[in-house]
N, C-alpha and C positions, 0 to 999 in steps of 0.2 A: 445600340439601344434604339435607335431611331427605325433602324429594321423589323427590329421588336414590334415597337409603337405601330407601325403604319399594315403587320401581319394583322396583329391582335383587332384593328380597327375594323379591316378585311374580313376577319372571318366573325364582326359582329354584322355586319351586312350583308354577308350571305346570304341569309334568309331572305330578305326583302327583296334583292335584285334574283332572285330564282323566278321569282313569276315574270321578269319581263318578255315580253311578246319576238318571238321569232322564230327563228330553224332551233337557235340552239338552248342550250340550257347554262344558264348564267353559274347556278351553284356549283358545274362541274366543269368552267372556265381552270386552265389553266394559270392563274394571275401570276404564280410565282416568277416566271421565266421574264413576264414583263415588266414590273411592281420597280425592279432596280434600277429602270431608267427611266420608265414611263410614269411613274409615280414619285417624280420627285422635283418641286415646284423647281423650273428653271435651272434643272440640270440641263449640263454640257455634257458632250460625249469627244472624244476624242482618234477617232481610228471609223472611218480613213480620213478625217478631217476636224476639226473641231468645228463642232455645229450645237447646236442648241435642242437639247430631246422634244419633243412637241409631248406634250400630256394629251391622254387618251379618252379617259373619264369622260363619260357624257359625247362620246363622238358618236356621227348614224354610226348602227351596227352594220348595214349595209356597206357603209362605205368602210369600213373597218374589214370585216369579209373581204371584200374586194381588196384592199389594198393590201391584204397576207397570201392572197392568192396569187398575186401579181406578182409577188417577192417570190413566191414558190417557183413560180413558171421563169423566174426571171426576167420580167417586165420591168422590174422595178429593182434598180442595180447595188444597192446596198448589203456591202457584205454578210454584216453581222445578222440582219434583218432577211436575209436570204437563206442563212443559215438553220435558222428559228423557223423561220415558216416552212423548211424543207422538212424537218420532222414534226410536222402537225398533220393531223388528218383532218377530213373534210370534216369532220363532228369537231375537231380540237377549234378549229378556225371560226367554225358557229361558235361553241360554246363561249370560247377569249371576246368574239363580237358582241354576244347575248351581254354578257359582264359587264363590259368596258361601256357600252351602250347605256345600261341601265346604270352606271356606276355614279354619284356626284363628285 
């Protein structure tokens, strides 16, 4: 249900976070992929370690960019986050930026 809840929320927002200012395009952000950890206040994640998910919402989209590029190239050693940004393309990783940038 709660999945439900925070889809339905997402795709009333859309509209508004489309116009935010970048490379990419906010309304054709990817969110699904990231929504189930990154979108959920003071989740844990557990694999390769238990750690604490960091919420995205309102991050620079620059630094956002940057930090799924770095996971691509493997700069940034997290597996599952590696795995994710390895089938994005350069427009997916704008767009997710554009979103999460603009997102409250």
């Amino acid at each position: 249900m709660f999945k439900k809840l925070v889809l339905i929320g997402l795709a009333s927002v859309l509209p508004a976070v489309a116009t935010a200012q970048g490379s990419g395009d906010a309304a054709r952000g990817k969110v699904s992929m990231c929504i189930g950890c990154h979108g959920i206040p003071e989740y844990k994640a557990s694999f390769p370690s238990v750690y604490r998910v960091p919420m995205i919402a309102g991050q620079n989209p620059k630094y956002l960019e940057n930090a799924l590029l770095a996971y691509r190239k493997g700069e940034r050693s997290h597996p599952t986050m590696r795995g994710i940004a390895g089938s994005l393309s350069d427009k997916d990783i704008a767009d997710l930026a554009a979103y999460y940038g603009a997102a409250k």
